[in-house]
C-alpha positions in Angstrom: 11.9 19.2 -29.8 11.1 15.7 -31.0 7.5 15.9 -30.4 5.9 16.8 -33.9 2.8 19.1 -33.9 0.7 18.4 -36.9 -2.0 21.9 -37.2 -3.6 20.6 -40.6 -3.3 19.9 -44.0 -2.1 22.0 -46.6 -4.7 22.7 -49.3 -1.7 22.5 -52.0 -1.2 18.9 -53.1 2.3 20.4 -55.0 3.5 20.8 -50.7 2.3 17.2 -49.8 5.7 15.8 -50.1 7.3 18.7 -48.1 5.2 18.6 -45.4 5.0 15.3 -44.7 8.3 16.2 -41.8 8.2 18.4 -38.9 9.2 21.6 -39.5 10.5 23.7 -37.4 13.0 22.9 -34.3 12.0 19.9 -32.1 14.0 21.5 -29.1 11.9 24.6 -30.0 9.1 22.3 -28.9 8.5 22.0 -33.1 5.5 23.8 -34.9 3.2 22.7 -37.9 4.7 21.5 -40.6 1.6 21.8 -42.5 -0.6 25.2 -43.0 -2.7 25.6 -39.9 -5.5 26.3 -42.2 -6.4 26.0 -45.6 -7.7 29.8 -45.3 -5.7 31.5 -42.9 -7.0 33.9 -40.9 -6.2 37.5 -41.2 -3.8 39.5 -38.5 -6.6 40.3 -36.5 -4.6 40.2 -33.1 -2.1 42.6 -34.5 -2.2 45.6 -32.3 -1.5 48.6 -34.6 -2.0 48.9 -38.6 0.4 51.5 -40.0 -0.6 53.9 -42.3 3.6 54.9 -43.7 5.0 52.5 -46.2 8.1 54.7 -45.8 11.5 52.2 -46.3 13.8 52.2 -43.5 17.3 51.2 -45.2 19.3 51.2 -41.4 17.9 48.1 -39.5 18.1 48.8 -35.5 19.9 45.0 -34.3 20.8 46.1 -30.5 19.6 44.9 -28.5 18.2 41.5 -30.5 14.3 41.9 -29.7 13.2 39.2 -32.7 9.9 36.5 -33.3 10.6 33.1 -34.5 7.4 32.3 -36.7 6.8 30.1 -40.4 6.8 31.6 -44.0 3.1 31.1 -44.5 2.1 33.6 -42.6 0.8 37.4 -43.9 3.3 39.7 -44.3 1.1 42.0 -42.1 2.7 40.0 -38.9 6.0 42.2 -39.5 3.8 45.2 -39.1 2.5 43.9 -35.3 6.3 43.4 -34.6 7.2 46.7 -35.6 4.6 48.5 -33.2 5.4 46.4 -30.4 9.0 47.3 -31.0 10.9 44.5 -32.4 13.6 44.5 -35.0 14.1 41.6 -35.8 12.3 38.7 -37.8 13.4 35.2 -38.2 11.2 33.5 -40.6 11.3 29.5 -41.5 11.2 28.7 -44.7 9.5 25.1 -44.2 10.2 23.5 -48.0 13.5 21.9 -48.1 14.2 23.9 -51.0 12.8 27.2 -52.0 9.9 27.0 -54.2 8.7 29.5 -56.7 6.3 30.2 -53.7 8.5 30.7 -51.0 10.4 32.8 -53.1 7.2 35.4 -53.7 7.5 34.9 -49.7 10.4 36.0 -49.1 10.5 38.7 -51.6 7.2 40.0 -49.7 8.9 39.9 -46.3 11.4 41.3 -47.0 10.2 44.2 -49.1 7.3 44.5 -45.8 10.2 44.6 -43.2 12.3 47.3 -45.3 9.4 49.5 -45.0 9.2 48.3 -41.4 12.4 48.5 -40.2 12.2 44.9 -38.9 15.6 42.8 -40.3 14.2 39.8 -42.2 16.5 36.9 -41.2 15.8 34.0 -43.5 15.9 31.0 -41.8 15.9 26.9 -42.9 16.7 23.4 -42.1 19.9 22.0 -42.6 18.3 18.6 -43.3 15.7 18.2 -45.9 14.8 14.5 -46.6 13.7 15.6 -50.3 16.9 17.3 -50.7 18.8 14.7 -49.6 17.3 12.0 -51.6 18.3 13.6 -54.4 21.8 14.1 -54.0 24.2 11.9 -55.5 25.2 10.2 -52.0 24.1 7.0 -50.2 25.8 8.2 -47.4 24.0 8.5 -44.1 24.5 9.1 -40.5 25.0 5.8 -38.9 25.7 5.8 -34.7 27.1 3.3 -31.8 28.9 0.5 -32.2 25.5 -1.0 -33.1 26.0 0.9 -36.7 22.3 2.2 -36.3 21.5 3.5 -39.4 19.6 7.1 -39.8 18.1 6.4 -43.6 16.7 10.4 -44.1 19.7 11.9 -42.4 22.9 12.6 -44.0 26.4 11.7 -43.2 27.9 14.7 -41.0 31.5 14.3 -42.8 29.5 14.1 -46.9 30.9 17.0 -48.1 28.1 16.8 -51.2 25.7 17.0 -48.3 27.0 19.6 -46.4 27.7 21.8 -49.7 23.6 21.2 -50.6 22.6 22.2 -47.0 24.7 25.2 -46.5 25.9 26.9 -49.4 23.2 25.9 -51.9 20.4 26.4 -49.8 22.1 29.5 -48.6 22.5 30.6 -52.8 18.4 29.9 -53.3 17.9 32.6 -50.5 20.6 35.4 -52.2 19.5 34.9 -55.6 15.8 36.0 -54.4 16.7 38.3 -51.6 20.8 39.7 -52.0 20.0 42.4 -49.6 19.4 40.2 -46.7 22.2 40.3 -44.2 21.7 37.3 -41.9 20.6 33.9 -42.1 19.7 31.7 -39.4 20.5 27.5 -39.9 18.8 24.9 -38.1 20.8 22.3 -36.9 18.4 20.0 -35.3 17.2 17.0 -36.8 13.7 16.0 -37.9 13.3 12.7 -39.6 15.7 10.8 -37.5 15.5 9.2 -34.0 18.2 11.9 -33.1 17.6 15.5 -32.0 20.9 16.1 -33.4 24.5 14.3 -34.4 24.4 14.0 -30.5 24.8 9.8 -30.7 28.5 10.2 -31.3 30.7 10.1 -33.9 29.4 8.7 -37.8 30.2 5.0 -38.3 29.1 4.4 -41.7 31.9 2.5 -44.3 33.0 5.9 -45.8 33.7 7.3 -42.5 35.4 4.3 -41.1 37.8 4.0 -44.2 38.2 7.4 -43.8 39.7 7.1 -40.2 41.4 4.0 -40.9 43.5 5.9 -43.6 44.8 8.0 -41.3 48.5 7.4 -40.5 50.2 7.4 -37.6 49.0 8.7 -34.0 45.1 8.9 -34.0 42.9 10.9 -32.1 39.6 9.2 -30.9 36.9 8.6 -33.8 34.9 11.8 -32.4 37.7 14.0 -32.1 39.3 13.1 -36.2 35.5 13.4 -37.0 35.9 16.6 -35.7 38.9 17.8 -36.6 38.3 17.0 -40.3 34.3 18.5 -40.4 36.1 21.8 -38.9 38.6 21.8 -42.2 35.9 21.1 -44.8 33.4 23.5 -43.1 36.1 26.2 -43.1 36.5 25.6 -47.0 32.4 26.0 -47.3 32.2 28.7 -45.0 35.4 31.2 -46.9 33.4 30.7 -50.0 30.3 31.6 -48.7 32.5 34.7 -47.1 33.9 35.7 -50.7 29.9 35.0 -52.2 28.4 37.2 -50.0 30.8 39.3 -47.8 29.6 40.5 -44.3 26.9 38.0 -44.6 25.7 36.6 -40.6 25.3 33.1 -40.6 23.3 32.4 -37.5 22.0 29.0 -35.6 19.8 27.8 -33.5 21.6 26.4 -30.6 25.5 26.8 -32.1 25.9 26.1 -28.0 24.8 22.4 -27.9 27.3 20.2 -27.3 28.5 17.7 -30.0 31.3 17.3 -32.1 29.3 18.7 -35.1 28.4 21.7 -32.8 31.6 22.8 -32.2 33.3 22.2 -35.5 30.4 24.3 -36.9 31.7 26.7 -34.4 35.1 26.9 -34.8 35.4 27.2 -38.5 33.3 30.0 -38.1 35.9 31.5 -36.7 38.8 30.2 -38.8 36.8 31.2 -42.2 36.3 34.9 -40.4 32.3 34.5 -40.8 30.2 36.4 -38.4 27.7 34.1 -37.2 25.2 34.4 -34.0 23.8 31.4 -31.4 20.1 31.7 -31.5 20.5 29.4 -28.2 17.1 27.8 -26.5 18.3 26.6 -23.0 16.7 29.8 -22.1 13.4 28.6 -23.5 11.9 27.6 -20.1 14.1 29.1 -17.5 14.6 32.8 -18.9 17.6 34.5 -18.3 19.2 32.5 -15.7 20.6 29.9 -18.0 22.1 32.7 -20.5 25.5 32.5 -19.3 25.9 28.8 -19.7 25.2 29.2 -23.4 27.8 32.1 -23.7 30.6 30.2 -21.7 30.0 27.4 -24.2 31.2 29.0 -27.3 33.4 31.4 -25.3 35.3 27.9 -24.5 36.1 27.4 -28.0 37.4 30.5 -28.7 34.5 31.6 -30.6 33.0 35.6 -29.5 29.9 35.2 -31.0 27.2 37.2 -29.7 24.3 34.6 -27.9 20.4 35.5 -27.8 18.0 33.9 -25.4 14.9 32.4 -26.7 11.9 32.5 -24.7 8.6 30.2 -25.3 5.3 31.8 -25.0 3.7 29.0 -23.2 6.4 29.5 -20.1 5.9 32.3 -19.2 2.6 34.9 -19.0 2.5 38.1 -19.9 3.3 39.8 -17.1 6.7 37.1 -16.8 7.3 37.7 -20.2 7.7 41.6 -19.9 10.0 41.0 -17.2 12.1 37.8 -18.8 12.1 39.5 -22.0 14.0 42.9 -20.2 16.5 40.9 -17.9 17.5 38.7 -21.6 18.4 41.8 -23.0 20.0 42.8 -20.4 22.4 39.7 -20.0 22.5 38.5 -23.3 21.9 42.0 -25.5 18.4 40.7 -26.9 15.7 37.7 -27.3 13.9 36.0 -29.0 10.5 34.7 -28.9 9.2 31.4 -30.0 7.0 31.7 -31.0 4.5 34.4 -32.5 2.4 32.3 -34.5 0.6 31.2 -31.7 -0.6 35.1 -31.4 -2.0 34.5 -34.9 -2.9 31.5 -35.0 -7.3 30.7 -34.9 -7.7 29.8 -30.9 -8.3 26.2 -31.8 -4.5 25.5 -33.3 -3.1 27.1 -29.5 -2.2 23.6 -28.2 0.6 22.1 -26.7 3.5 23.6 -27.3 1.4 26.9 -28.7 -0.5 27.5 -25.9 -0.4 30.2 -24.2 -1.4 31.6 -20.4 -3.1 35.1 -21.5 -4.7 36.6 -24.8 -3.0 37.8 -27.4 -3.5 41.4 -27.0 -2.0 41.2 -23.6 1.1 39.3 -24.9 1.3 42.5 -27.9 0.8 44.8 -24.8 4.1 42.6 -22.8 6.0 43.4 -26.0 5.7 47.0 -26.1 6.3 47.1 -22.3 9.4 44.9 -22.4 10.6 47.3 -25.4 10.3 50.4 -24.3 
C-alpha cells in the first residue's frame, strides 16, 4: 500500500518523530501510524471476556488462523481472538526501534497470549528512517539509469544496514521477549517513492564499484546484486540461527518478485532458517490467488509454508466465513488484516478500515470460520 492513512495524533510528543511515516504495509492498504486516539477506547466489541488466566505453554499453529493489528492496542484484543478461535497474533511494532514502551508492550502481549494460547508473533519494519539516519552509512537505494536517489531508504547491498534491520532489531525483540518463536519482517517500503526494491537493481557509487570489481564473466547488474545480497544474507541469517535456534523468521509477501525478494528467500534456505510468506495477493481475491504465491517460492527451491491474507473491507461477513475456510483449506491458515478496524471508534473505519457489517457480526464470521 502506498496510500498512507493518518487516524490522529499521538498524545506523546517523545513518538512525534516516529510517527511522522506510515506504518504498517502499504500493499496492506497501510494503517495509522499515529494512535487513533489520544484515549483509546476500551475492547468493547470483543465478544467474550474470560474469566481463566490459566497459561497455555503449547501454542495450537495449524492451521494459521492469525489478526494483523498495531502495538498500541489493549492487550484484551488477544482475549477476543482467543474466543473466536484464533492462534495466532501478529502484532506491529510501529517505532523503528523498540522503546522502553514498546517493550512493556510486548512483555504484556506476550504474557496475555501465554495465558491465551494465542502465539505472539512480533512483527516490524525493515526500514526505519530514524534508524537509518543513524547508522554510520550514507548509502542509499538509488534506481534507473537516471540514478534516482531514495534519501530515507537504505542501500539493499549495505551490510551495516541490513545488520541494523534484521539482526539488531530482531535482538531488541529477544532481549525483552526470548520465549517468542516467530517473527514476522516487513519488507515494504514507506518513506520512498518505491513499494519495494522493485525499480531494479541499486546504482549508487558503492554498488557500482562493487560490480565493476568483479573479474571476469559478469552476470547482469540485478542478477550480481543478487547473487551477492543472497551470500551476506546467509551470513546474517546463520547467526541469527546460532542466536536463537528454531526461531521463524516470517515476511510479509516473501512471494513478491524482486531480486531482494528472492535473495531474502533463498538464503533462508541456505542458512537452514524456518521462515513463513505472510503473502497478500490474497488480500482482495481470497483463496483463488493462493497458489500463485506458493509456486513462487516453490520455484526457488524454497518449502516454506504460505498464508493468505484477507482484508476486512473485501469481503462481508458472511464472505469472510466462507474465504476464511477455503484459505485454510489451500493454504493451511489466514490471516486477517486487519482487526483494528473491529476496535477501532466507528469514526476511524475509513478507507482502507472500513468494513461492510458490524463488528459483532465479523467476531461471529470468526468463530464460524473456526470451528
Amino acid at each position: 500500500m502506498k496510500t498512507e492513512s493518518f487516524l490522529g495524533i499521538v498524545a506523546l510528543a517523545i513518538l512525534l518523530s516516529v510517527h511522522s511515516a506510515a506504518c504498517v504495509k502499504k500493499s496492506r492498504l497501510t494503517g495509522p501510524r499515529e494512535r487513533a486516539t489520544a484515549n483509546p477506547p476500551a475492547e468493547s466489541t470483543s465478544p467474550i471476556s474470560f474469566a481463566s488466566t490459566r497459561t497455555v505453554t503449547a501454542f495450537v499453529t495449524s492451521p494459521v488462523r492469525a489478526s494483523y493489528f498495531y502495538d498500541y492496542m489493549p492487550t484484551s484484543h488477544v482475549d477476543s481472538l482467543a474466543a473466536s478461535g484464533m492462534n495466532r497474533a501478529i502484532i506491529k511494532w510501529i517505532a523503528d526501534s523498540l522503546t522502553s514502551r514498546g517493550a512493556t508492550e510486548l512483555r504484556n502481549f506476550t504474557t496475555r497470549g501465554a495465558a491465551r494460547g494465542v502465539e505472539i508473533a512480533p512483527s516490524w519494519a525493515l526500514h526505519g528512517p530514524t534508524r537509518l539516519k543513524a547508522l554510520a552509512t550514507t548509502r542509499r537505494y538509488t534506481w534507473s539509469q537516471a540514478k534516482t536517489v531514495e534519501p530515507e531508504v537504505g542501500c539493499p547491498m549495505d551490510k551495516v544496514f541490513l545488520r541494523s534491520a534484521l539482526l539488531d532489531r530482531a535482538n531488541e525483540i529477544f532481549a525483552v521477549a526470548p520465549g517468542v518463536k516467530r517473527v514476522v519482517v516487513d519488507l515494504e517500503l514507506y518513506s520512498g517513492s518505491r513499494h519495494h526494491y522493485d525499480a531494479g537493481p541499486c546504482r549508487c557509487a558503492a554498488c557500482i564499484r562493487e560490480y565493476r570489481s568483479i573479474r571476469g564473466s559478469k552476470p547482469t547488474l540485478e542478477k550480481s546484486e543478487e547473487q551477492r545480497l543472497t551470500t551476506i544474507l546467509t551470513s546474517y541469517f546463520t547467526e541469527f540461527a546460532t542466536a536463537h535456534p528454531g526461531v521463524e523468521v516470517g515476511f510479509f509477501d516473501l512471494d513478491f518478485n524482486s531480486f531482494f525478494h528472492r535473495a531474502m528467500a533463498l538464503a533462508t534456505v541456505k542458512a537452514k532458517v524456518a521462515t513463513h510468506d505472510y503473502t497478500e495477493r490474497t488480500y482482495r481475491t481470497g483463496a483463488s490467488d493462493a497458489a500463485a504465491a506458493k509456486s513462487v517460492l516453490t520455484g526457488l527451491g524454497v518449502n516454506a509454508p504460505v498464508t493468505g491474507g484477507l482484508i476486512l473491507m473485501s469481503f462481508t461477513p458472511a464472505e469472510l466465513t466462507a474465504e476464511a475456510k477455503a484459505m485454510a483449506d489451500r493454504t493451511g491458515g489466514y490471516f486477517i488484516f486487519s482487526t483494528y478496524s473491529l476496535w477501532a471508534d466507528p469514526s476511524k473505519r475509513l478507507g482502507r478500515y472500513a468494513l461492510q457489517g458490524t463488528p459483532t457480526e465479523y467476531w461471529s464470521a470468526f468463530r464460524a470460520a473456526n470451528e
